[in-house]
MARGU-356547 format. One record per atom (N, C-alpha, C, O, CB): residue in one letter; atom name; x, y, z. Coordinates in steps of 0.001 Angstrom, whole numbers, always signed. Glycine has a CB too. Example, Ala and Ser with C-alpha at 12.3 -4.5 7.8 and 13.67 -1.06 7.14 Angstrom:
residues 2
  drenke  fido        x        y        z
       a     N   +13190    -5690    +7800
       a    CA   +12300    -4500    +7800
       a     C   +13200    -3300    +7800
       a     O   +14236    -3319    +8465
       a    CB   +11308    -4473    +9046
       s     N   +12850    -2250    +7080
       s    CA   +13670    -1060    +7140
       s     C   +12900      +30    +7870
       s     O   +13409    +1138    +8039
       s    CB   +14084     -598    +5725
***
This chain:
residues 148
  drenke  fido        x        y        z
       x     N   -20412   +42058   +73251
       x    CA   -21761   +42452   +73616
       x     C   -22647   +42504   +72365
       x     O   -23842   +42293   +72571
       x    CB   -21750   +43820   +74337
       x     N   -22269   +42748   +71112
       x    CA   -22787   +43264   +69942
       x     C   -23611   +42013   +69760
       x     O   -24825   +41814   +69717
       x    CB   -21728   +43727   +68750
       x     N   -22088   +40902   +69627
       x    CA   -22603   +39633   +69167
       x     C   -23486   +38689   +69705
       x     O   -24001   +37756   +69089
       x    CB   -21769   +39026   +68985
       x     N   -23651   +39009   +71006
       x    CA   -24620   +38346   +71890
       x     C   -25789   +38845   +71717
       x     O   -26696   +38014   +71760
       x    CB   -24349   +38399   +73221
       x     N   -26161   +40181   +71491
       x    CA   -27080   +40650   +70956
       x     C   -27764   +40119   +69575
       x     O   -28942   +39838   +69358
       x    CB   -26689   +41731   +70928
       x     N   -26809   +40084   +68850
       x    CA   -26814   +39356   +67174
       x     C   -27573   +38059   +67548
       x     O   -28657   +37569   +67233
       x    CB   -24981   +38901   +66339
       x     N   -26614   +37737   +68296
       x    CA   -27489   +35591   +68547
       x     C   -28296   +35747   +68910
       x     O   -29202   +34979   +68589
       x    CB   -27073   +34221   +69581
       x     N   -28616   +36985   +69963
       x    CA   -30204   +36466   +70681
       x     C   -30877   +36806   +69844
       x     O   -31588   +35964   +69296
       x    CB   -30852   +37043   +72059
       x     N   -30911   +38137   +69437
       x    CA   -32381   +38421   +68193
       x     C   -32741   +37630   +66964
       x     O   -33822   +37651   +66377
       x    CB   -32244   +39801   +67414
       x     N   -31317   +36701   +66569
       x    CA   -31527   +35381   +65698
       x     C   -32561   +34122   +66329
       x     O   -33390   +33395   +65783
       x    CB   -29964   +34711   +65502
       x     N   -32171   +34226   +67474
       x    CA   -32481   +33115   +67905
       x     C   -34013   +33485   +68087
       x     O   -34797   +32537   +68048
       x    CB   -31618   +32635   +69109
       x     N   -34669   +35107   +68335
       x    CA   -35836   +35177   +68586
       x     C   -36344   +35344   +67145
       x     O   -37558   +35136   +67143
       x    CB   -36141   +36182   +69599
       x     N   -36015   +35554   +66269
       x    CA   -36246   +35461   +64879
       x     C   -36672   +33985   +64460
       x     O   -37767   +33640   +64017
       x    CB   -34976   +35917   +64141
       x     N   -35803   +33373   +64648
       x    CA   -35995   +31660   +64523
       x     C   -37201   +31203   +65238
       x     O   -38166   +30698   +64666
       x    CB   -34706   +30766   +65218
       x     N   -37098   +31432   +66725
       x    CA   -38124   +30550   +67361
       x     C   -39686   +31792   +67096
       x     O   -40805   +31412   +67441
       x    CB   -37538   +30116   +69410
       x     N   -39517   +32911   +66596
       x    CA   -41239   +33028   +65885
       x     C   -41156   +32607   +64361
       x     O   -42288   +32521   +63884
       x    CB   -41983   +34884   +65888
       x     N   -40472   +32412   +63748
       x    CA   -40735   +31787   +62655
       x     C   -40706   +30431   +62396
       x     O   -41043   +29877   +61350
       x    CB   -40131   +32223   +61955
       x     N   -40315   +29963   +63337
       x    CA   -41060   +28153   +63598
       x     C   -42396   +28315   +64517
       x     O   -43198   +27381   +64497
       x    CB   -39766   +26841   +64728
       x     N   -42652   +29371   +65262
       x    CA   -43991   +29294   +65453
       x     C   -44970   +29693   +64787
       x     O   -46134   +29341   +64979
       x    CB   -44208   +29662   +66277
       x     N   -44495   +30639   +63754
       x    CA   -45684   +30855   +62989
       x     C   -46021   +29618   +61803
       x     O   -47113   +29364   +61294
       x    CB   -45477   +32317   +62295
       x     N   -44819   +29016   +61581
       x    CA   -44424   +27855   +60774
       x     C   -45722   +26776   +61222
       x     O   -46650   +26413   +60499
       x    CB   -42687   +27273   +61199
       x     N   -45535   +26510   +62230
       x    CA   -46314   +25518   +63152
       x     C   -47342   +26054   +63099
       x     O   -48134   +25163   +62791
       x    CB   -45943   +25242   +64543
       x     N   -48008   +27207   +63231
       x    CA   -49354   +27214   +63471
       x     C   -50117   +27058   +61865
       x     O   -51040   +26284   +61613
       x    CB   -49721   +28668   +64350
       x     N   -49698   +27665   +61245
       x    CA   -50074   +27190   +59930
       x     C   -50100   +26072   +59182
       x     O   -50932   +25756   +58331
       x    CB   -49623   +27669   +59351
       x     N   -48671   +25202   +59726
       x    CA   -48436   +23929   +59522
       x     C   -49810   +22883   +59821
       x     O   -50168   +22010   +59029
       x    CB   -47215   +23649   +60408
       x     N   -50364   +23130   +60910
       x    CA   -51223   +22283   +61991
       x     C   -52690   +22537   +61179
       x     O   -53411   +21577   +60910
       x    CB   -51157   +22995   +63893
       x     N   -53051   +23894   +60825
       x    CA   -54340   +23866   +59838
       x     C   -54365   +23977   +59061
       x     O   -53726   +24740   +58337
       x    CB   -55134   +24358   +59782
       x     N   -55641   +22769   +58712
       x    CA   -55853   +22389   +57447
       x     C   -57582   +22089   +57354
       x     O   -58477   +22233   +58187
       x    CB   -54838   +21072   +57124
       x     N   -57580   +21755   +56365
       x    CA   -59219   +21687   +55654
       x     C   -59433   +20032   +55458
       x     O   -58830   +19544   +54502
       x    CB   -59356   +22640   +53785
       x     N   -60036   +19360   +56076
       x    CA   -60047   +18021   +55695
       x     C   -61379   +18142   +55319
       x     O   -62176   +19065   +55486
       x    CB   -59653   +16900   +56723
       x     N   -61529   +16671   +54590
       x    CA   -62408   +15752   +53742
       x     C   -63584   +15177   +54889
       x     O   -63329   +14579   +55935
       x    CB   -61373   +14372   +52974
       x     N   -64854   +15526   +54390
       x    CA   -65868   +15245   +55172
       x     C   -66173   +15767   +56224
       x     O   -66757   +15151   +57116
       x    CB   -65867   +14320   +55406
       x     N   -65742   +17315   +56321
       x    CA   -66117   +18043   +56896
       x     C   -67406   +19319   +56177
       x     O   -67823   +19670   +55073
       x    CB   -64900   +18355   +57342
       x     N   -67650   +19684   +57801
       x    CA   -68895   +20326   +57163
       x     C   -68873   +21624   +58125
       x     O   -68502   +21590   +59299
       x    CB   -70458   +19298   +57231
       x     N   -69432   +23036   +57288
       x    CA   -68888   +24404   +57374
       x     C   -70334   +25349   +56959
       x     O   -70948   +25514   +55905
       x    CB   -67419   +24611   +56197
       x     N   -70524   +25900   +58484
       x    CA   -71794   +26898   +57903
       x     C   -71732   +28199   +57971
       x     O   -71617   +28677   +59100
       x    CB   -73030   +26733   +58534
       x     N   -71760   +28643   +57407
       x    CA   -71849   +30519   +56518
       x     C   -72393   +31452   +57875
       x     O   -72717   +30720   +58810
       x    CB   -73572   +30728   +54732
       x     N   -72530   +32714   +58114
       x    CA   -73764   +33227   +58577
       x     C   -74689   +33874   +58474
       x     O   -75210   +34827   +59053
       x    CB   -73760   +33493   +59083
       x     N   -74986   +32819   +57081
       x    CA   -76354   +32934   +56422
       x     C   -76865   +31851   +57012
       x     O   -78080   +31964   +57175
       x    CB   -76478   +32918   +54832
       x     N   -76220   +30415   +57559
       x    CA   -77024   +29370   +57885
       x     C   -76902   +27820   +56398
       x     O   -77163   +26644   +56144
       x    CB   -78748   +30288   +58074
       x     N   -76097   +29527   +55717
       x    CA   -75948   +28143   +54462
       x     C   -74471   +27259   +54532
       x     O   -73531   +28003   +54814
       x    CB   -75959   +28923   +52596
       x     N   -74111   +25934   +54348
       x    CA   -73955   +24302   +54504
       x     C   -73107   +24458   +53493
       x     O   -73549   +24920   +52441
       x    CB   -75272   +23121   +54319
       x     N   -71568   +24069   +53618
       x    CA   -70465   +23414   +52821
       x     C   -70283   +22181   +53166
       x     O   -69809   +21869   +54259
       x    CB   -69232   +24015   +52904
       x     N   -70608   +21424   +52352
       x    CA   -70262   +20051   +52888
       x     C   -68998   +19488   +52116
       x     O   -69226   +19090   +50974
       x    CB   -71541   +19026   +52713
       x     N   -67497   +19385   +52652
       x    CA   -66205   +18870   +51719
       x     C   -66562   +17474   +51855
       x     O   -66347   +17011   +52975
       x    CB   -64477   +19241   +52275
       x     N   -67133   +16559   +50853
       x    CA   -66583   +15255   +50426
       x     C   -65207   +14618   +50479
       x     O   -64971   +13659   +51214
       x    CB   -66817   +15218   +49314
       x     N   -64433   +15096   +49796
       x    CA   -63690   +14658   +49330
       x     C   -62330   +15598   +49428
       x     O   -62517   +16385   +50356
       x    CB   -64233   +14313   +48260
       x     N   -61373   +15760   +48982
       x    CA   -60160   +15914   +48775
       x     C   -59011   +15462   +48528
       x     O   -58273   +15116   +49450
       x    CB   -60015   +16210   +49214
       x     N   -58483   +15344   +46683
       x    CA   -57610   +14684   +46189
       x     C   -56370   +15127   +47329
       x     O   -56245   +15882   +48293
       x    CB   -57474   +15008   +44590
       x     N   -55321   +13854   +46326
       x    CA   -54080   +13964   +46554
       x     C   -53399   +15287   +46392
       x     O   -52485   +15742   +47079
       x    CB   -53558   +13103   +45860
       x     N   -54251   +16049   +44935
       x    CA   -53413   +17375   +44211
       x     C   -54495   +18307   +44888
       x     O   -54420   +19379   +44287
       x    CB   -53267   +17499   +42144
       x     N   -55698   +18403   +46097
       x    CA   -56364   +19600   +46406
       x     C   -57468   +19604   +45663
       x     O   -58042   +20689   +45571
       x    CB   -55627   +20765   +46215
       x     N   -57965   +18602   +45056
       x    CA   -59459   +19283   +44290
       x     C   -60133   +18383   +45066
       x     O   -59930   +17270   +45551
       x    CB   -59849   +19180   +42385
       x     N   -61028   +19235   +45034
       x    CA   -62478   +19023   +46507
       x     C   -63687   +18917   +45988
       x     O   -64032   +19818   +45223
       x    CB   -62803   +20437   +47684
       x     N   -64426   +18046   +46203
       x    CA   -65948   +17942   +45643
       x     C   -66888   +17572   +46945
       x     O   -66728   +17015   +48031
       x    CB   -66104   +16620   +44350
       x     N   -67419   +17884   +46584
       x    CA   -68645   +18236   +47826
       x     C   -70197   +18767   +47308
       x     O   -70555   +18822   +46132
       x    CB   -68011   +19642   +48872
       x     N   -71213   +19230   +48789
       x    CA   -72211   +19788   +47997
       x     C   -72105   +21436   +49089
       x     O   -71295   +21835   +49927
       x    CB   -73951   +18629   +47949
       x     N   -73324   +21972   +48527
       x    CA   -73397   +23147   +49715
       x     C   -75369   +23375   +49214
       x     O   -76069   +23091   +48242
       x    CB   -71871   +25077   +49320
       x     N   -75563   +24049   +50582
       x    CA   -77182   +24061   +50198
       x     C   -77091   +25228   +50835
       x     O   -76350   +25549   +51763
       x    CB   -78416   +22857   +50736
       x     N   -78287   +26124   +49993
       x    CA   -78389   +27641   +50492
       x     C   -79173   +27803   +50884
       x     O   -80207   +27774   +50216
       x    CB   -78322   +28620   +49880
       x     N   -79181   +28107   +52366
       x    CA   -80067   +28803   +53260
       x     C   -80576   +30581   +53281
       x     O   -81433   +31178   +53932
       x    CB   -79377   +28491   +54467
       x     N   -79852   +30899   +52519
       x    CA   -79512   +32572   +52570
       x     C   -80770   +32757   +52336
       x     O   -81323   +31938   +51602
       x    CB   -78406   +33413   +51462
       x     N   -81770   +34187   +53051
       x    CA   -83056   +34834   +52822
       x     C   -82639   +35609   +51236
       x     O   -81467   +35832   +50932
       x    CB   -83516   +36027   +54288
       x     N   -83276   +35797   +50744
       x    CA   -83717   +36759   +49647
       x     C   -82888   +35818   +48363
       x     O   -82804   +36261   +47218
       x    CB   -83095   +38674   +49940
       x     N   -82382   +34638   +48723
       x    CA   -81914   +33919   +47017
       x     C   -83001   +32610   +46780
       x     O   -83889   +32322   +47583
       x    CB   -79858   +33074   +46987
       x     N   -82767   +31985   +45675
       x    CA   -83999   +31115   +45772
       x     C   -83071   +30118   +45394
       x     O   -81896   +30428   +45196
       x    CB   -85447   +31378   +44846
       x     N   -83505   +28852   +45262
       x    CA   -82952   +27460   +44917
       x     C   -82348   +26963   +46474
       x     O   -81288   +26342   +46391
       x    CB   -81600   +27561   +43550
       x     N   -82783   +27119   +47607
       x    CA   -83088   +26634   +49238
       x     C   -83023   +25453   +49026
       x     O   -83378   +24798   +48046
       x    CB   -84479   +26973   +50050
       x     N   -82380   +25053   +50321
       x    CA   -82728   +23488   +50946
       x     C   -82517   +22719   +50268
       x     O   -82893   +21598   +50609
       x    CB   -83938   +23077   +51320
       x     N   -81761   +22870   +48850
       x    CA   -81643   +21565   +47666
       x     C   -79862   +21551   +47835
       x     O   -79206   +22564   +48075
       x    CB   -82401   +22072   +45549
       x     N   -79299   +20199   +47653
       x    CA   -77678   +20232   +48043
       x     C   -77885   +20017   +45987
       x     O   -78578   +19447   +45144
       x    CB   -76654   +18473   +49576
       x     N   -76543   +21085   +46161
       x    CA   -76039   +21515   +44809
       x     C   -74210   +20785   +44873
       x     O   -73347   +20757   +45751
       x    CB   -76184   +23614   +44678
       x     N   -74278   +20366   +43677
       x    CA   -72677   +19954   +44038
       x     C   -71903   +20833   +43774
       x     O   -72232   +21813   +43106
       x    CB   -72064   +18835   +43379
       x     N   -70711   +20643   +44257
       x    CA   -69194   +21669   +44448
       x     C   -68312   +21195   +43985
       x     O   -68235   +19977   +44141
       x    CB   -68585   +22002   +45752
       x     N   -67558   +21665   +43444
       x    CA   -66252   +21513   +43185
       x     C   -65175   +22421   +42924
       x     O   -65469   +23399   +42236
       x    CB   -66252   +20900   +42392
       x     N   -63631   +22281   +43442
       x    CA   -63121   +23529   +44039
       x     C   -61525   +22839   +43931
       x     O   -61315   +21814   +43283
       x    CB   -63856   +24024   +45803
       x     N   -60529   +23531   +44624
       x    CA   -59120   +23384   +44972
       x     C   -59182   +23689   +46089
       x     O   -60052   +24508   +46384
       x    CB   -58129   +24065   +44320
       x     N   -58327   +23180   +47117
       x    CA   -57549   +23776   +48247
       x     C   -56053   +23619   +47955
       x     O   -55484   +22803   +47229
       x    CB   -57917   +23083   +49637
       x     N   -55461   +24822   +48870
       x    CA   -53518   +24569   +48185
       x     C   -53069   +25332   +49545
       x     O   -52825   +26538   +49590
       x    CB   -52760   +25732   +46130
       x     N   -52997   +24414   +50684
       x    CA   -52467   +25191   +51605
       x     C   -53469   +25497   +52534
       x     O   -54292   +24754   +53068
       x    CB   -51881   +26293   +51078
       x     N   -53284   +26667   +52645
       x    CA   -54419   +27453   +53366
       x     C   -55722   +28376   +52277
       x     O   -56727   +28974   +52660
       x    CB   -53472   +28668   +54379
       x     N   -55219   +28185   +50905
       x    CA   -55938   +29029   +50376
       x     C   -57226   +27768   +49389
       x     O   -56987   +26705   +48815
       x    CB   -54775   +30207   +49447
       x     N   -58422   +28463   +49560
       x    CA   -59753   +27489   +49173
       x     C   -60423   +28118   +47905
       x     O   -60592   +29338   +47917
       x    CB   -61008   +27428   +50508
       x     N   -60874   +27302   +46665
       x    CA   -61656   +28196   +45861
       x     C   -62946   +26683   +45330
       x     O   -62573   +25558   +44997
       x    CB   -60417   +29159   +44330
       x     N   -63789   +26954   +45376
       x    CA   -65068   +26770   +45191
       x     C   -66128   +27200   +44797
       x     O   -66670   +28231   +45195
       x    CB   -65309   +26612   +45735
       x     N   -66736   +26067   +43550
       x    CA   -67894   +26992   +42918
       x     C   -69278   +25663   +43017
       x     O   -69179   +24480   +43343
       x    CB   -67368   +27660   +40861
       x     N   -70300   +26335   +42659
       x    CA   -71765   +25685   +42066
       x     C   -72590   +25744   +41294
       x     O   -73349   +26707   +41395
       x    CB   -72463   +25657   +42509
       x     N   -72728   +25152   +40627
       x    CA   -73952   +25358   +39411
       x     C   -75151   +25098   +40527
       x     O   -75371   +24225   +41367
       x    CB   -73949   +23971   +37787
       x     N   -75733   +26173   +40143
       x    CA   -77264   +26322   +40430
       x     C   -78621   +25405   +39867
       x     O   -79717   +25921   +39650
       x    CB   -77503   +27632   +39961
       x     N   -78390   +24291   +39724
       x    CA   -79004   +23592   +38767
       x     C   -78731   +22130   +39048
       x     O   -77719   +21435   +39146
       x    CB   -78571   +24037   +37437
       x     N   -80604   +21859   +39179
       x    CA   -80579   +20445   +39950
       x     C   -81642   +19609   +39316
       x     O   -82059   +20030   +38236
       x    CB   -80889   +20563   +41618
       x     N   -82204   +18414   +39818
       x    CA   -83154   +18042   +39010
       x     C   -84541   +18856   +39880
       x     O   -85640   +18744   +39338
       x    CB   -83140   +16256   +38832
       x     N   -84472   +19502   +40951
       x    CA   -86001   +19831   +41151
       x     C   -86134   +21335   +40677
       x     O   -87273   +21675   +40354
       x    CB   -86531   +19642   +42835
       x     N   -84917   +22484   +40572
       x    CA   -84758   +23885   +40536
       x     C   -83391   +24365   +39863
       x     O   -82295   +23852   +40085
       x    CB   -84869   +24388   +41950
       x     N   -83635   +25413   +39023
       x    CA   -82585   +25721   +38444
       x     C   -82984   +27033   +38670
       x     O   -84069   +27597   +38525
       x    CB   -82256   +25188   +37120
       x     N   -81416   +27573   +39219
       x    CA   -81021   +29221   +39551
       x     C   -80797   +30066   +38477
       x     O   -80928   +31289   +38513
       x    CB   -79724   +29409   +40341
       x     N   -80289   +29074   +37047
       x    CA   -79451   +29645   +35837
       x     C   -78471   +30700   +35882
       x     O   -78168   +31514   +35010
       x    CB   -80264   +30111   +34938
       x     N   -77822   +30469   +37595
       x    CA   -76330   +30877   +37509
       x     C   -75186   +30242   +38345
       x     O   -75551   +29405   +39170
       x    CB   -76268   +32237   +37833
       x     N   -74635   +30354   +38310
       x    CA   -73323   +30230   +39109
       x     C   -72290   +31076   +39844
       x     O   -71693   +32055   +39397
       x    CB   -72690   +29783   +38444
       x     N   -72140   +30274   +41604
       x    CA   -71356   +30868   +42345
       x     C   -70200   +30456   +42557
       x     O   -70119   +29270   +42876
       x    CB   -71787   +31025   +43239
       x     N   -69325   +31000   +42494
       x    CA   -68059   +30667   +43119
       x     C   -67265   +31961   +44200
       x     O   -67352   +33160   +43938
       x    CB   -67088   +30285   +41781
       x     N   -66473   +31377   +45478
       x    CA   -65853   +31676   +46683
       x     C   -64597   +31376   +46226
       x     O   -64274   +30523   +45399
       x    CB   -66311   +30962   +47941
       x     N   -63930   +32137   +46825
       x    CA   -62579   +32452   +46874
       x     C   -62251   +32556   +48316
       x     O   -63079   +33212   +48947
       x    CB   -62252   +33702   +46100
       x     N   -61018   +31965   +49170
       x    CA   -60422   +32658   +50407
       x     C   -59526   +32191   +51129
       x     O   -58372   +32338   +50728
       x    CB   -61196   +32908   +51242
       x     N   -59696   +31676   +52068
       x    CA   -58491   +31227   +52890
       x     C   -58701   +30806   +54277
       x     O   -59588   +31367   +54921
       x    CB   -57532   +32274   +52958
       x     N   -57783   +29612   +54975
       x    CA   -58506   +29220   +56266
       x     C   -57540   +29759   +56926
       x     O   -56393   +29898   +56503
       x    CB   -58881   +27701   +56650
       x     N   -58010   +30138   +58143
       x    CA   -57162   +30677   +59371
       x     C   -58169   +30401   +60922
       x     O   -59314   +30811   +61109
       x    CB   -56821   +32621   +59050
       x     N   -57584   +29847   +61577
       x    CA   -57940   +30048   +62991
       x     C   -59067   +29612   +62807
       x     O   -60088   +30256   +63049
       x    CB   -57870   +31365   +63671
       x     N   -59030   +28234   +62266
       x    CA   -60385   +27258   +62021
       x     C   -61668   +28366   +61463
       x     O   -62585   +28450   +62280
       x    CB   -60936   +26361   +63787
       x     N   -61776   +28882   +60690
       x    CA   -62367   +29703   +59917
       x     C   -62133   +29539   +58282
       x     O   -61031   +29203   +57849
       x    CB   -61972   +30926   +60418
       x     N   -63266   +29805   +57407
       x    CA   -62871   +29926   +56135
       x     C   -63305   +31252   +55597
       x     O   -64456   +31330   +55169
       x    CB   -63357   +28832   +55368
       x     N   -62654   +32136   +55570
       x    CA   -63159   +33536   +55131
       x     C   -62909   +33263   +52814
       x     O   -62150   +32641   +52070
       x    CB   -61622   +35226   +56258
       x     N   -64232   +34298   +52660
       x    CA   -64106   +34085   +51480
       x     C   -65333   +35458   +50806
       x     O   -66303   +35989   +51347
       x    CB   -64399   +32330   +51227
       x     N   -64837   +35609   +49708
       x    CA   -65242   +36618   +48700
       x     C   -65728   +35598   +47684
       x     O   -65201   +34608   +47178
       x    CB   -64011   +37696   +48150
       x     N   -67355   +36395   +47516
       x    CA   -68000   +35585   +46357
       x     C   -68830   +36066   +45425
       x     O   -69735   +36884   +45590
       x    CB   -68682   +34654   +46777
       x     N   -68428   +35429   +44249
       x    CA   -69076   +35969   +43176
       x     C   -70670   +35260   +42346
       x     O   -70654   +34033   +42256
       x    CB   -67877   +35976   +42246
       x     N   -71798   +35889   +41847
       x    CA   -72759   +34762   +41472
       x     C   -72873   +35558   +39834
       x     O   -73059   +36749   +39585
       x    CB   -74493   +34585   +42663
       x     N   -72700   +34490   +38969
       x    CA   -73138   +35383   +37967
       x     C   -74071   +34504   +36837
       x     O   -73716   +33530   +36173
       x    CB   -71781   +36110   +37297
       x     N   -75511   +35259   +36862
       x    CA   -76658   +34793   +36250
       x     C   -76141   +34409   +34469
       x     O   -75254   +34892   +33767
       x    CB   -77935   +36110   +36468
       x     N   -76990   +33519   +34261
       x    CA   -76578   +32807   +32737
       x     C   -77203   +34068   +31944
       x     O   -78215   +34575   +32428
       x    CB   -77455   +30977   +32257
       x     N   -76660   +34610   +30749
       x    CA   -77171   +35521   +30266
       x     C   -77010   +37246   +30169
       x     O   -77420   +38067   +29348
       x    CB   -77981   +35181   +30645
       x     N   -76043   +37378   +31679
       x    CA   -75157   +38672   +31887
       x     C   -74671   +39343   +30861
       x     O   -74833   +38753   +29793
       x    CB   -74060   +38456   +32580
       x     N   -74098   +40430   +30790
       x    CA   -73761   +40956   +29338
       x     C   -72980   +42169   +29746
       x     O   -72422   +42921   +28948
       x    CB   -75144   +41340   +28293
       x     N   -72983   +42346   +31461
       x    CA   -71805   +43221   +31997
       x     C   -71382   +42713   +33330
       x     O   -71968   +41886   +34029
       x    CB   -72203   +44777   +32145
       x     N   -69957   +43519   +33635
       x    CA   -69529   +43053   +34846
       x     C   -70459   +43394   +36407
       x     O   -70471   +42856   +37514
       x    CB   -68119   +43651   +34858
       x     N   -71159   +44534   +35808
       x    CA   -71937   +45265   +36313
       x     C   -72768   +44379   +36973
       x     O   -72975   +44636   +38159
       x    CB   -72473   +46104   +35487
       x     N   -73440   +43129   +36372
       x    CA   -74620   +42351   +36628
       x     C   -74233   +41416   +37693
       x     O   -75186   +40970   +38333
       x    CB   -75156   +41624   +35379
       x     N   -72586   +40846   +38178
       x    CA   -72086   +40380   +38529
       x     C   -72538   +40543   +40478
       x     O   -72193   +41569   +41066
       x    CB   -70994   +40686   +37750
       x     N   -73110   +39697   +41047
       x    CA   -73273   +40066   +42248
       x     C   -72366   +39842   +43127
       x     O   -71519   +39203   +42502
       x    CB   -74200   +39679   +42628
       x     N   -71920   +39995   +44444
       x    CA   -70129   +39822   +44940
       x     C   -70909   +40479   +46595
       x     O   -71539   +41449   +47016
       x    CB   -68333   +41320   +43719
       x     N   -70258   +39020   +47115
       x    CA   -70634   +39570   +48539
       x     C   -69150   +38551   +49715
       x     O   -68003   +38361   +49312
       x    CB   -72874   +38944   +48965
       x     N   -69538   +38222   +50717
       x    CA   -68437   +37491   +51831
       x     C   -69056   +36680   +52247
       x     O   -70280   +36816   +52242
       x    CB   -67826   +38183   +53023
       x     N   -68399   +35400   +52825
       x    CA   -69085   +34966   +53779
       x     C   -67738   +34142   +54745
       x     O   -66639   +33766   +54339
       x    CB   -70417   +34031   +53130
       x     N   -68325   +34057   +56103
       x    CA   -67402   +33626   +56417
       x     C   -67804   +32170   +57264
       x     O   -68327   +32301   +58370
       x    CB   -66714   +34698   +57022
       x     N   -67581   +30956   +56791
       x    CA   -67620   +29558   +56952
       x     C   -67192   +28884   +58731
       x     O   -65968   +28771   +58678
       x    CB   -66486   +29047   +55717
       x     N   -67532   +28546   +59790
       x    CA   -66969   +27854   +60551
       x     C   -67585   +26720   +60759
       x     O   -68810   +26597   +60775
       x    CB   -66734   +28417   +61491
       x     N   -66399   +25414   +61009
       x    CA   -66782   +24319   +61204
       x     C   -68095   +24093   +61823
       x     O   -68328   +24740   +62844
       x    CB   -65920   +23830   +61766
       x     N   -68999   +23282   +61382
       x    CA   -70566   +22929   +62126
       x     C   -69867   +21759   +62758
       x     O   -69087   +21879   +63703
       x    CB   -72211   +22481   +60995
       x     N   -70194   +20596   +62173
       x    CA   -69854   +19155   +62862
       x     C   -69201   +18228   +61614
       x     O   -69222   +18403   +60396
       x    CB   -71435   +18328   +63564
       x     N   -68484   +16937   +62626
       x    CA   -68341   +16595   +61731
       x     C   -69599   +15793   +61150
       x     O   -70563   +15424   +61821
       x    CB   -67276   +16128   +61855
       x     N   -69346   +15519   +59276
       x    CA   -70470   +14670   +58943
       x     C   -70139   +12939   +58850
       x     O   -69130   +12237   +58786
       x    CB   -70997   +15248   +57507
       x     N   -71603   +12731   +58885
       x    CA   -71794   +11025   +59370
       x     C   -72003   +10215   +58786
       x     O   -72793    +9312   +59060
       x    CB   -72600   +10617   +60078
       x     N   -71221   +10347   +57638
       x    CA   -71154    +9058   +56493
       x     C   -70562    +7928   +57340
       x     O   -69488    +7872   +57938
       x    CB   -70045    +9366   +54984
       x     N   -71643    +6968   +57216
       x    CA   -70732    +5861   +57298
       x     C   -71257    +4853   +56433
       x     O   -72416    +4888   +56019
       x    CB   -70536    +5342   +58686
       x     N   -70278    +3779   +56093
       x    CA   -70278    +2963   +55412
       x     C   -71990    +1367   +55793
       x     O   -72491    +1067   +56876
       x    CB   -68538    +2684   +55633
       x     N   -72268     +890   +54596
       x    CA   -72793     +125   +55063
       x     C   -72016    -1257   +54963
       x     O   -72550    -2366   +54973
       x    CB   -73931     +256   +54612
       x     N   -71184    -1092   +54903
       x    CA   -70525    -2689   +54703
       x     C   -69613    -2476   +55961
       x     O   -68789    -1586   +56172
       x    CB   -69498    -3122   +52980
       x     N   -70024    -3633   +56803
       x    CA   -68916    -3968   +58404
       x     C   -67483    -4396   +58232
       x     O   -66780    -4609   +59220
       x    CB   -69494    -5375   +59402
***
């Protein structure tokens, strides 16, 4: 009786840890996708190497920051489920004279993330601004090629 007990709770051990296996297995972050905040502000992934580094742009919609509506480029890692991404604030029409970077992780087609902006010129950690945002797929984007 012991041992039948033993096998079954193995066996229910096994089959949730191939399901949790699988569900994690199945998401992922692909290339040329596009991800909006709910601020309204735009991740756009370009790209994604072989080794996880991601380049892209993102444009900030957020009320009360300035440098709007201009796509800033990105560049970042993904490794798994876990995402890190930053931007220079600085373009040819507007410069923010700082830089943001996100930190987080995808789950359940979501990208949750902790972010940091820190102005050129800071001189404590103090000055450091740090807020969340959390990313879900918009659409996909519509690059397409001009050559048939």
């Amino acid at each position: 009786m012991k041992n039948t007990i033993r096998g079954l709770l193995a066996m229910l051990v096994l089959a949730s840890t191939s399901v949790f296996a699988d569900s994690i297995g199945n998401e992922a972050i692909k290339a040329l996708s596009v991800w909006t905040n709910q601020n309204g502000s735009t991740l756009y992934i370009d790209s994604i190497s072989d080794a996880g580094q991601i380049s892209g742009r993102y444009i900030n919609r957020a009320t009360g920051y300035n440098c709007r509506d201009i796509a800033y480029p990105v560049v970042g890692w993904i490794y798994g489920t876990a995402i890190s991404f930053a931007t220079l604030w600085q373009s040819q029409t507007e410069s923010c004279n700082s830089i943001t970077s996100w930190t987080g992780f995808y789950y359940k087609g979501q990208i949750s993330t902790l972010w940091q902006l820190t102005i050129n010129g800071s001189t404590s950690p103090k000055q450091i601004l740090k807020g969340s945002d959390i990313f879900k797929q918009a659409a996909k984007s519509d690059k397409k090629s001009l050559v048939r």
